[in-house]
C-alpha positions as CSV (number, residue, x, y, z in Angstrom):
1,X,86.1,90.1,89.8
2,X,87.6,87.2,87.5
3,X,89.1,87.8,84.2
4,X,86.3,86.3,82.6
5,X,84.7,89.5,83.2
6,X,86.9,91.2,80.6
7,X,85.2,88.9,77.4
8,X,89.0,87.5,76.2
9,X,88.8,84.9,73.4
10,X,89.2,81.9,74.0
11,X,93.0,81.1,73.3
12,X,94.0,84.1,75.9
13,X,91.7,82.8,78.9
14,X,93.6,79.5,77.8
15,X,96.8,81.1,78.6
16,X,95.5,83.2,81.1
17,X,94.6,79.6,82.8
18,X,97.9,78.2,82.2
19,X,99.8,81.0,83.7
20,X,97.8,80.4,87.0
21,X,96.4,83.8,87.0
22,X,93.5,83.7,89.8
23,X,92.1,87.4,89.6
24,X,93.1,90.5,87.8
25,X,95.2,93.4,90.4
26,X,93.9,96.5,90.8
27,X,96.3,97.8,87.6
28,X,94.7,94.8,85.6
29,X,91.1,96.5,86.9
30,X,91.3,99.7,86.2
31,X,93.7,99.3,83.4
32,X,92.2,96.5,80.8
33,X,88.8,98.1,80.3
34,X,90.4,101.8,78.5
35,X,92.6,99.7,76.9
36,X,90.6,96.7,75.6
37,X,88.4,99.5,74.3
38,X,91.5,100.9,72.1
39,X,92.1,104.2,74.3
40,X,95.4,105.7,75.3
41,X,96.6,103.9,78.9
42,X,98.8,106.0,81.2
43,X,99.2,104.0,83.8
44,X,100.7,104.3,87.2
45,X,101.6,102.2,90.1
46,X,103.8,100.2,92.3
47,X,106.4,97.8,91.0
48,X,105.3,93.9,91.2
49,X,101.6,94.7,90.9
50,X,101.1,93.2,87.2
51,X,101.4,96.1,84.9
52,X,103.5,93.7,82.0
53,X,99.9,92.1,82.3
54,X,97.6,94.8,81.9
55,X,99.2,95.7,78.7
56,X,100.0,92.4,77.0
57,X,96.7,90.8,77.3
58,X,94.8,93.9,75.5
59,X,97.5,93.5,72.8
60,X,97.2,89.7,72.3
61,X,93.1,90.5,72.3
62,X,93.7,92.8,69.7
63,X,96.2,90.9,67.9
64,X,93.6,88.2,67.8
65,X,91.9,89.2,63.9
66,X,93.6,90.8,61.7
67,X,96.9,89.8,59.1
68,X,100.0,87.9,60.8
69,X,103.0,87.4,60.1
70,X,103.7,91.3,60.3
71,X,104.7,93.4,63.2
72,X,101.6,95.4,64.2
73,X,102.2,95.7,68.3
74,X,105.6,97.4,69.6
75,X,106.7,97.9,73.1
76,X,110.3,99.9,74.5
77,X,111.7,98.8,77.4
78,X,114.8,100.1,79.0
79,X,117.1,97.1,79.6
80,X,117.5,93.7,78.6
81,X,116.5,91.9,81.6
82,X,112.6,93.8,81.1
83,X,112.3,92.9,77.9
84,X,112.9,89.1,77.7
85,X,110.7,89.6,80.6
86,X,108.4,90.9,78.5
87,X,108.8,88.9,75.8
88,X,108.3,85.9,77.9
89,X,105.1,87.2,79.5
90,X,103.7,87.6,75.7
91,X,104.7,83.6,75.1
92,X,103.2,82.5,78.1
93,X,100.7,84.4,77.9
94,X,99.5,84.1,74.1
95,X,100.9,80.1,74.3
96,X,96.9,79.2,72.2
97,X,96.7,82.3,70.0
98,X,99.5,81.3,67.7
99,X,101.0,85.2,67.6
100,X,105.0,85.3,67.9
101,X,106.9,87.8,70.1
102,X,110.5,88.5,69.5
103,X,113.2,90.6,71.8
104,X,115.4,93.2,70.2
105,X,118.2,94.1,72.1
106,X,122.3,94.8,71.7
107,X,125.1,92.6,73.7
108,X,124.3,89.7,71.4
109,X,124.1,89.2,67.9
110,X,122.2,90.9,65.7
111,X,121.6,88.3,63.0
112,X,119.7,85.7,65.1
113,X,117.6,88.2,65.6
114,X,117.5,88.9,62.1
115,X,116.3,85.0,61.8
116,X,113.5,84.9,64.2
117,X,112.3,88.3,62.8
118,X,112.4,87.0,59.2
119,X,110.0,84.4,60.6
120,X,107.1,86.7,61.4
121,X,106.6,88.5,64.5
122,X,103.5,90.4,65.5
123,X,105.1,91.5,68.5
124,X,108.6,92.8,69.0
125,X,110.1,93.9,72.3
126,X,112.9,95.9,72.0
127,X,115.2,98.2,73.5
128,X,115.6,101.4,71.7
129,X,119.7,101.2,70.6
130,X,119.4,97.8,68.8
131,X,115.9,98.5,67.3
132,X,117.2,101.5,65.7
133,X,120.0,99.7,64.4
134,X,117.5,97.6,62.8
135,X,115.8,100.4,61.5
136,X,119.0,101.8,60.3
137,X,119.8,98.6,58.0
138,X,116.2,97.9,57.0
139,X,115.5,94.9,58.7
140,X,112.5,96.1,60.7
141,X,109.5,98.0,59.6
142,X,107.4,99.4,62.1
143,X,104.9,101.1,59.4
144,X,102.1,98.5,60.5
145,X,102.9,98.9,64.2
146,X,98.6,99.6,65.9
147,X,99.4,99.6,69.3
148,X,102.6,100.9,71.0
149,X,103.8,101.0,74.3
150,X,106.6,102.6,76.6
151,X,107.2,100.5,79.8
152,X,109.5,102.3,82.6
153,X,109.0,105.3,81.2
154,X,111.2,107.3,83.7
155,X,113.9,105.1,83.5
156,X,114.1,105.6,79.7
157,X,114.7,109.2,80.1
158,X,116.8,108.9,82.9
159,X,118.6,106.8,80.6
160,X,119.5,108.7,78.3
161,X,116.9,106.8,75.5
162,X,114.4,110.0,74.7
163,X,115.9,111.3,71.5
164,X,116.0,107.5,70.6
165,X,112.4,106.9,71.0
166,X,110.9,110.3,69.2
167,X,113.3,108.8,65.9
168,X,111.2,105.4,66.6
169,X,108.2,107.1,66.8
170,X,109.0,108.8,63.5
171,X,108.4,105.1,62.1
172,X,105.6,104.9,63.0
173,X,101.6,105.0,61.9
174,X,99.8,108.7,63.3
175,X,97.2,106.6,63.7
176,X,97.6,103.8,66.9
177,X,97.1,103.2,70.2
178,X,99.9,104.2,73.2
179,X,100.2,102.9,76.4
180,X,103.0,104.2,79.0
181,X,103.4,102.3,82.5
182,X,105.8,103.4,85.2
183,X,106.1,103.4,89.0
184,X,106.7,107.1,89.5
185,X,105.5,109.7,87.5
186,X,108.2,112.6,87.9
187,X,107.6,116.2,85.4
188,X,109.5,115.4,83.1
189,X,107.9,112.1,81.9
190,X,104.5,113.7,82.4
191,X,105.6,116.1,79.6
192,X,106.3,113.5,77.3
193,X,103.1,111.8,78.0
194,X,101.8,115.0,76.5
195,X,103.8,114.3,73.4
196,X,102.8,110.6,73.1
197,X,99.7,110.1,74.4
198,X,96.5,111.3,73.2
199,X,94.2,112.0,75.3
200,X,95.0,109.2,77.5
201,X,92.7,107.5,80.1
202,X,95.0,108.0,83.4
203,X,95.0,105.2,86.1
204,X,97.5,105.2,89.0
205,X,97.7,102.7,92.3
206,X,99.6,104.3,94.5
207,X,102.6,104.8,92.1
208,X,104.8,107.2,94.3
209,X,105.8,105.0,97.4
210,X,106.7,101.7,98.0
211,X,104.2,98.6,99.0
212,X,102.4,98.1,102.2
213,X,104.0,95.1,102.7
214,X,107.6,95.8,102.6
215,X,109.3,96.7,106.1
216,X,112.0,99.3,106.0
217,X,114.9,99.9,108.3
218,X,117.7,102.1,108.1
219,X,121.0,101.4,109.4
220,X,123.1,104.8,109.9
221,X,126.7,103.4,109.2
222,X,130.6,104.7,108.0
223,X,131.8,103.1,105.0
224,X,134.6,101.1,105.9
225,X,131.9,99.4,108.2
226,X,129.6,98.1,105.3
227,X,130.7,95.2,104.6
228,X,130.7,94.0,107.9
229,X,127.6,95.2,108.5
230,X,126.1,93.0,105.4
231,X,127.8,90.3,106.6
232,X,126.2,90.1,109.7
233,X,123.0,90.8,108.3
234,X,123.1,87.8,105.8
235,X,124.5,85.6,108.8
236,X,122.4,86.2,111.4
237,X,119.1,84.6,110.2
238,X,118.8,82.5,107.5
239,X,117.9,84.5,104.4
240,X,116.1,83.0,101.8
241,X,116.7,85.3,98.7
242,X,118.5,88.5,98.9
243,X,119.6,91.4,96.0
244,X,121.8,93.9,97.0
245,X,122.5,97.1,95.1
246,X,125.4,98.9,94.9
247,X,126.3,101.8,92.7
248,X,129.1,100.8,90.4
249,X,130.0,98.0,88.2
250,X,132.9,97.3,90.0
251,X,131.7,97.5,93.4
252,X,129.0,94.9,92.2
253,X,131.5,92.3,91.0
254,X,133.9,92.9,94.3
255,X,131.0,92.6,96.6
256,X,129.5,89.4,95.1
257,X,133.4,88.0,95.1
258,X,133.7,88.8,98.9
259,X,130.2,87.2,100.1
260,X,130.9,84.0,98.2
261,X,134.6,84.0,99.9
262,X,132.4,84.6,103.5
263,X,130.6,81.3,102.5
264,X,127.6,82.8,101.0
265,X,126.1,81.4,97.1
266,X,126.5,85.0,95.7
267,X,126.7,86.0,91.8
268,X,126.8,89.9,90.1
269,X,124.6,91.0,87.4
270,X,126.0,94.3,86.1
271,X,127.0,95.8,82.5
272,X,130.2,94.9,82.1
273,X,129.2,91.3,81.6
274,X,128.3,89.9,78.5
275,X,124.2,89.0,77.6
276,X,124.7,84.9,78.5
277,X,126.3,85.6,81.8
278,X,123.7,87.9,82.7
279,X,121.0,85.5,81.7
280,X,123.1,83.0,83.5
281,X,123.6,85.5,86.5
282,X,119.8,86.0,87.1
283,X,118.3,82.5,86.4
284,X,120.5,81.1,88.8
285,X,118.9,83.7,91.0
286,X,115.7,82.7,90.2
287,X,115.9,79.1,90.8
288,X,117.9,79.2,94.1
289,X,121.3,78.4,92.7
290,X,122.6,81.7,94.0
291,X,120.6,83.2,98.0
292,X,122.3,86.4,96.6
293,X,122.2,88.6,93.9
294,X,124.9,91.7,93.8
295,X,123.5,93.7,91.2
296,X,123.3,97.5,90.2
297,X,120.2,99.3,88.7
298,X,119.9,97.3,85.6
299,X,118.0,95.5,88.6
300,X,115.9,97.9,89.7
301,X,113.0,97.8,86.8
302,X,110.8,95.5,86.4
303,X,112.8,92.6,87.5
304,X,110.3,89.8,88.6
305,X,111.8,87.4,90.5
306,X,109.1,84.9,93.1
307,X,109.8,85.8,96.7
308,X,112.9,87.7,97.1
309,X,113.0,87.9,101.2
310,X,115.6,91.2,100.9
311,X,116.4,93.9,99.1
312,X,119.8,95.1,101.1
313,X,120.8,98.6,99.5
314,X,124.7,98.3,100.1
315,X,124.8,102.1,98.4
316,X,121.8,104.1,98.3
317,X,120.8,105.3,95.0
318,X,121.0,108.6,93.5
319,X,117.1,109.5,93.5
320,X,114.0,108.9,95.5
321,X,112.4,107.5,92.8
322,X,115.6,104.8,92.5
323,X,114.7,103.6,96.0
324,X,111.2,103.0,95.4
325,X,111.9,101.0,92.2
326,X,114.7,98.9,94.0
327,X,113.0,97.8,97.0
328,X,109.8,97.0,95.1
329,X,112.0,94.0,94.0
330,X,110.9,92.1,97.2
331,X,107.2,92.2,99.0
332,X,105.6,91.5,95.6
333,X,101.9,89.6,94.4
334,X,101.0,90.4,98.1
335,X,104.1,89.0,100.0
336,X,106.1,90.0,102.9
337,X,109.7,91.4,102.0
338,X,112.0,93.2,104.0
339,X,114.1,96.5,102.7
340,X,117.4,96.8,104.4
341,X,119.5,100.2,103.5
342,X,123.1,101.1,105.0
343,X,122.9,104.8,105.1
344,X,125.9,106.5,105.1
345,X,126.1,110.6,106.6
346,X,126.0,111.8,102.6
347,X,123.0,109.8,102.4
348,X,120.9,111.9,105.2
349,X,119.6,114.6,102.5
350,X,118.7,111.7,100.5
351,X,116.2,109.7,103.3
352,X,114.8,112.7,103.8
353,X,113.6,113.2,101.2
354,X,112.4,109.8,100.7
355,X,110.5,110.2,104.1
356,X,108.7,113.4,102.9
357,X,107.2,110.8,100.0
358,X,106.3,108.4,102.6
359,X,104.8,110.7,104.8
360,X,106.5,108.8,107.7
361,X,109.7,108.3,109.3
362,X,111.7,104.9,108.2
363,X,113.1,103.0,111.1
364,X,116.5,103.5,112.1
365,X,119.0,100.5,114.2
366,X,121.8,102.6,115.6
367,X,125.0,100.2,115.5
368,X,126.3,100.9,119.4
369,X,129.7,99.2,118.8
370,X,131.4,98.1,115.7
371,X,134.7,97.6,115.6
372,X,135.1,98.0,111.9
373,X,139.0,97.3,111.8
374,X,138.6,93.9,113.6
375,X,135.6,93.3,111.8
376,X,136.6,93.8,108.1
377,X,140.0,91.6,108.5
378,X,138.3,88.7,110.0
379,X,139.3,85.7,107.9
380,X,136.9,84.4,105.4
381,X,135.9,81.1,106.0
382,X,136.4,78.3,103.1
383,X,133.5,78.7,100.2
384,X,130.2,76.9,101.2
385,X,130.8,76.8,104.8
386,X,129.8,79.4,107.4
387,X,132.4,81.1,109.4
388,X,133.0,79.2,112.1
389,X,133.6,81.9,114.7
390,X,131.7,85.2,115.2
391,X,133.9,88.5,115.8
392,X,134.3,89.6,119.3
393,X,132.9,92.9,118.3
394,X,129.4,92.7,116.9
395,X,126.7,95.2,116.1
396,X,124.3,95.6,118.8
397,X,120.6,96.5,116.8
398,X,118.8,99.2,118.7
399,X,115.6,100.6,117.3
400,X,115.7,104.5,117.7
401,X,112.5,105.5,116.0
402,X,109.6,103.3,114.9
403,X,106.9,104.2,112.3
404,X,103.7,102.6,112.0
405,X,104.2,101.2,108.5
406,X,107.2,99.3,110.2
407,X,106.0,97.8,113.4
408,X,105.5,94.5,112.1
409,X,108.8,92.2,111.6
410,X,111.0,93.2,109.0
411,X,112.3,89.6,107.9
412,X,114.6,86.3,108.4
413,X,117.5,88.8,108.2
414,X,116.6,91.2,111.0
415,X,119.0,91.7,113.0
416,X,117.9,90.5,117.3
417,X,117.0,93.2,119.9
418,X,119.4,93.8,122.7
419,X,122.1,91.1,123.9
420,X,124.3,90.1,121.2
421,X,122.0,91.2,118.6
């Protein structure tokens, strides 16, 4: 199947083209036909499979005929990052068809916004905060919004964002189309689909665990080890890309400030810093300025970022669900990616129950000697160079379990059997 079977105009096959889009994913599949046809989408599935896709081209179709120069399509997304992603995915996408998209978010300032949306938009991305402040002041009306749609649903409500988007949707026309993606589908958002969907057309691919071609492996560690740990994971083999999570703000920007001192080209992205530094942060990800990207959660969703090698979970997240969404950062459109996570004793209840989702036990590499006080004073080599002398003590990687769904190589980063390893 091509995406000619889907009858676009011509101006979105043009952009379609020009994007260097080969064949719709199984989302895409499944996903244009109810919506093309103007039904209510719920759709499920892994993260870095094209859902941004399967929604945007039914709205640029539909956008097609019909008045400009008005806001008739609307779509919530839970950070910034997702929806200038967003956004740019409607420009790229909808380059020949002449229809604007604008982003709506807060951190930056809210009358160049006002500018671009004074120049006719038919499509505004926004985050809920700032586009109720817009609401608020009168500078948005979503009365002639047809289509709507809620991206990362269950990161909106674990956000915090759900009494924001039922005052939205009091903006809006009865009468329209609604389309909510995720990559997990936990009760609670499955009861709001019940308030915002109408009988929707369900399709889900897999949604609840990770991709087939990510690698997972565990390494059981203390905390004052971690560090040292990473360290040797990100020296050992070359890496080519790597984000690492960790939980706090803080910890993000002290993490980053430490690799960059071990000679690594690290940056944060985290919500203490302003909107340009973050865009700053994450395109010098994106086109190799930085091999590493410290980051929290603001990460986790919908990031899309070509051939990150590594997710590295420095702290493991809070929920099952978390996990999923960050390592679905790497071994996306089909490629290889490796998921490292430093799993501390609290963290046990945790990868169990992420193993009950997989159905399979994750890989472990029992450190047999780690001599974390040695280790975590060694001096840092001078910025841009790599350290010149290993430790004495170094983590010896010894697989204690091994799953099917991680027999084959984990990645660049993985850490030798045996010997020195």
């Amino acid at each position: 199947m091509d995406f000619t079977s889907f009858s676009f105009a011509p101006a979105i096959n043009a952009g379609i083209t020009a994007c260097g889009f080969q064949a719709p994913t199984p989302i895409q599949q499944q996903t244009l036909p109810p919506a093309l046809a103007g039904h209510d989408v719920m759709g499920l599935a892994q993260t870095g499979t094209g859902k941004t896709a399967a929604f945007v081209l039914p709205i640029l179709q539909r956008l097609q005929s019909g008045p400009k120069g008005r806001t008739r399509a609307l779509v919530l997304a839970p950070t910034r990052e997702l929806a200038e992603q967003i956004t740019v995915s409607c420009r790229e996408l909808g380059q020949k068809t002449g229809l604007r998209a604008v982003s709506v978010y807060g951190g930056v300032n809210k009358n160049t916004q006002l500018t671009q949306l004074r120049r006719g938009a038919e499509i505004i991305v926004a985050c809920p905060g700032r586009l109720l402040d817009h609401l608020r002041d009168g500078a948005i009306k979503l009365d002639g919004v047809e289509v709507m749609v809620m991206d990362e649903a269950d990161q909106m409500c674990d956000m915090g964002f759900l009494p924001d988007i039922r005052k939205i949707l009091r903006h809006l026309p009865v009468k329209r189309q609604n389309m909510m993606f995720s990559a997990t589908m936990p009760p609670d958002i499955r009861r709001l689909a019940g308030e915002f969907l109408d009988n929707p057309q369900e399709v889900k691919i897999a949604a609840d665990r990770p991709s087939a071609t990510v690698s997972q492996t565990l390494f059981p560690v203390e905390a004052r080890q971690k560090t040292a740990l990473l360290l040797t994971l990100l020296t050992e083999k070359p890496v080519r890309s790597a984000l690492v999570f960790t939980r706090t703000k803080h910890g993000a920007k002290k993490l980053a400030r430490r690799l960059n001192a071990a000679g690594h080209q690290a940056t944060d992205l985290q919500g203490n810093m302003s909107q340009n530094k973050r865009r700053a942060a994450l395109d010098g990800f994106r086109d190799g300025t930085f091999t590493i990207l410290v980051a929290t959660d603001i990460a986790a969703r919908g990031l899309d970022v070509a051939k990150v090698s590594h997710v590295i979970n420095y702290d493991m997240p809070n929920t099952a669900e978390a996990y999923t969404h960050r390592i679905g950062r790497t071994g996306r459109a089909l490629c290889d990616g490796a998921a490292f996570s430093l799993v501390l004793q609290e963290d046990q209840s945790l990868v169990r129950t992420i193993e009950r989702g997989l159905g399979t036990t994750i890989e472990r590499r029992q450190l047999e000697s780690l001599v974390s006080d040695e280790l975590d004073n060694v001096p840092a080599p001078s910025r841009g160079r790599r350290p010149a002398a290993r430790p004495t003590a170094r983590p010896t990687a010894r697989p204690t379990t091994r799953s099917a769904a991680s027999r084959r190589p984990a990645g660049p980063a993985q850490v030798r059997r045996g010997g020195r390893g």
